[in-house]
N, C-alpha and C positions, 0 to 999 in steps of 0.2 A: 374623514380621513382620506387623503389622497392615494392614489393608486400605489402611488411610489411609497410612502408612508404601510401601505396594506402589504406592498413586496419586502420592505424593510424588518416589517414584525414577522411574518413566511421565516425569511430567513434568520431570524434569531430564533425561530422554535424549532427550525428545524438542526439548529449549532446544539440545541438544548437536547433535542432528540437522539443526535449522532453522538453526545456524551451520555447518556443514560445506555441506548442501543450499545453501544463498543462498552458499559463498563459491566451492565448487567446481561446484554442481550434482549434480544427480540423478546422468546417465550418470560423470561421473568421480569418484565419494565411493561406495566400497566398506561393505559390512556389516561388517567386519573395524576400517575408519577412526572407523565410528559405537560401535561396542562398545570399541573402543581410549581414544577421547575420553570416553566414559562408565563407564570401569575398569570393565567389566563385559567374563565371556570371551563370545565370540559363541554358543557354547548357550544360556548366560542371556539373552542379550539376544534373542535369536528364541525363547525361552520364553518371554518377556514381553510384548513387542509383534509378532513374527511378524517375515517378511525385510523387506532393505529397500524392498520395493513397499510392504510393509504401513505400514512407517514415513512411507516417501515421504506416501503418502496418511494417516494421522495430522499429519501437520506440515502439511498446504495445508487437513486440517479445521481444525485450531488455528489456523492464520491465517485462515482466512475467518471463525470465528466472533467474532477480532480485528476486523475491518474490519466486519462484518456491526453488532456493536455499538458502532462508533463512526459509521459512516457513518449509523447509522439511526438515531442520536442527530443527526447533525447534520441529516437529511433532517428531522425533525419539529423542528428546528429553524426550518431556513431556513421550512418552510410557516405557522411561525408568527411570522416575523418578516419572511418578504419580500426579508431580507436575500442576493442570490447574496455577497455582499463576505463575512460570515459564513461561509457556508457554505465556499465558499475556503479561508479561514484553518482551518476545522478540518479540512479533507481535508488540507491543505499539516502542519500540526502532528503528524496523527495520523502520516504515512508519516512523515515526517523522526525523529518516535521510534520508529521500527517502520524502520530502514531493510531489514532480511533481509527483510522481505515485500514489497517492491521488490526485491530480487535472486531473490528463489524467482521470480517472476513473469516478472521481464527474464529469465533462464535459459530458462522456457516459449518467451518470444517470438523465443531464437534457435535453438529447435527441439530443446531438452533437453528429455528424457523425451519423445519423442514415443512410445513404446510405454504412456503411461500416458494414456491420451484424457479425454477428457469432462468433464475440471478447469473449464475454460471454460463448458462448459455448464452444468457443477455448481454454480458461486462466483461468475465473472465475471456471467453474462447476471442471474441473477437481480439485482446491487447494480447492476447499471447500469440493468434497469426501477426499481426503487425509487429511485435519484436522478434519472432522466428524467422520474420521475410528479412527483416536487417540483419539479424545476426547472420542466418544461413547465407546472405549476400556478400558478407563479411568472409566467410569461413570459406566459400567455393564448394569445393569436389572433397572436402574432407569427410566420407562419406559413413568412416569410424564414429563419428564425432556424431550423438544424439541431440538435436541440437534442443527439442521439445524439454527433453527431462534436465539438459542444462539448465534452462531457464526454469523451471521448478525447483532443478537442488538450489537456484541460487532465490529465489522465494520465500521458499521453507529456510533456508537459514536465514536471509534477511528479516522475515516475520520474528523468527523465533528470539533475533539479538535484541530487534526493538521492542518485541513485547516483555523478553523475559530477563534477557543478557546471559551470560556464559557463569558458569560455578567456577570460580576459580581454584587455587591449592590453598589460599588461605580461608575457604569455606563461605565466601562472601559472592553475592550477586553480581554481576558487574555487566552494566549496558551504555547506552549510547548518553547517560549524561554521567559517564567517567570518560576524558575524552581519551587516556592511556589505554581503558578498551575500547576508546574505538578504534582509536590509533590502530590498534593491535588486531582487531576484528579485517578493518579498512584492509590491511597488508594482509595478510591471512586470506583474506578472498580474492586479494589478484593477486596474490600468487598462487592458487587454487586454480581457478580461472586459463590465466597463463598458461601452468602446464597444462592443462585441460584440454585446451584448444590447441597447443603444439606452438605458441606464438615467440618466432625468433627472438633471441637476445635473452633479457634479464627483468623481471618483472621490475615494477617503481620500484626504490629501494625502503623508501617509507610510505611504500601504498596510499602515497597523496597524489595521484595525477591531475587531480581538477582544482585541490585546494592549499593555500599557500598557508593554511593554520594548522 
């Protein structure tokens, strides 16, 4: 098997791992469930990538190098455009096609894997200084304006619409593959957003500023 061949099969165990981790979690997804799902017996697969700590931590590097180069596209974005409405639409698009990397994360936040530490201090702190330096670059001297817990209330709702979506008045679930709630979610946060930040004029009128569907 060629090298490339050997990096090839890597990363399909580890596409295989990043769905078991985001559906079950860390503590309840066995070395056994990950080598099972990737037809591979469990000596080859800890000959390959090591247990499943080792894997754990391969699959939250692979996602944070996900978000790392999309959020630092949109962060040199928004500084060149001023746009926060922009910047929005591309954090809300990027997780909504990445939904496992909203459940590896919601998993951390109800205290999965706590014997694997410092994920947070590894991935999380550093993309929240990097979109804190753009947005506060954005914002000035608005010194009302938190800009840390901004970016968190807009986290905490974005995880929560693509993992779970909104209860609507007809009793029904609704998330990002109804596109009428996204539609409706989309506007709903910049205009949130908007007055938030104090930003002149009128938010989108249909909270689509980046997309034409």
């Amino acid at each position: 098997m060629t090298s490339e061949d050997d990096r090839g099969q890597s990363e399909a165990v580890l596409s295989v791992a990043t769905r078991l981790f985001a559906a079950l979690g860390y503590d309840s997804t066995s070395i056994r469930q990950i080598a099972d799902a990737a037809g591979l017996d469990v000596a080859e697969l800890t000959r390959r990538l090591g247990g499943k700590r080792d894997i754990y931590l391969a699959v939250m590097e692979r996602a944070f190098r996900a978000e790392q180069a999309a959020l630092g596209a949109a962060a040199a974005e928004l500084e060149e455009t001023g746009s926060i409405h922009l910047l929005f639409d591309r954090y809300l698009d990027f997780y909504v096609a990445n939904p496992e990397i909203v459940a590896l994360w919601i998993h951390r936040w109800l205290m999965d894997a706590v014997d694997v530490a410092e994920l947070e201090k590894q991935y999380v702190q550093p993309l929240m200084a990097m979109m804190g330096k753009s947005v506060g670059s954005v914002l000035g001297d608005q010194v009302d304006i938190d800009v840390e817990y901004t970016l968190w209330s807009v986290i905490w709702c974005v995880h929560g619409f693509v993992k779970t979506g909104v209860l609507e008045a007809d009793g029904r679930l609704r998330g990002p593959g109804d596109p009428r709630a996204m539609r409706r979610f989309r506007r709903h946060m910049h205009q949130m957003l908007h007055r938030h930040v104090g930003l002149p004029g009128d938010p989108p009128a249909d909270g689509l500023s980046s997309h034409p569907s």
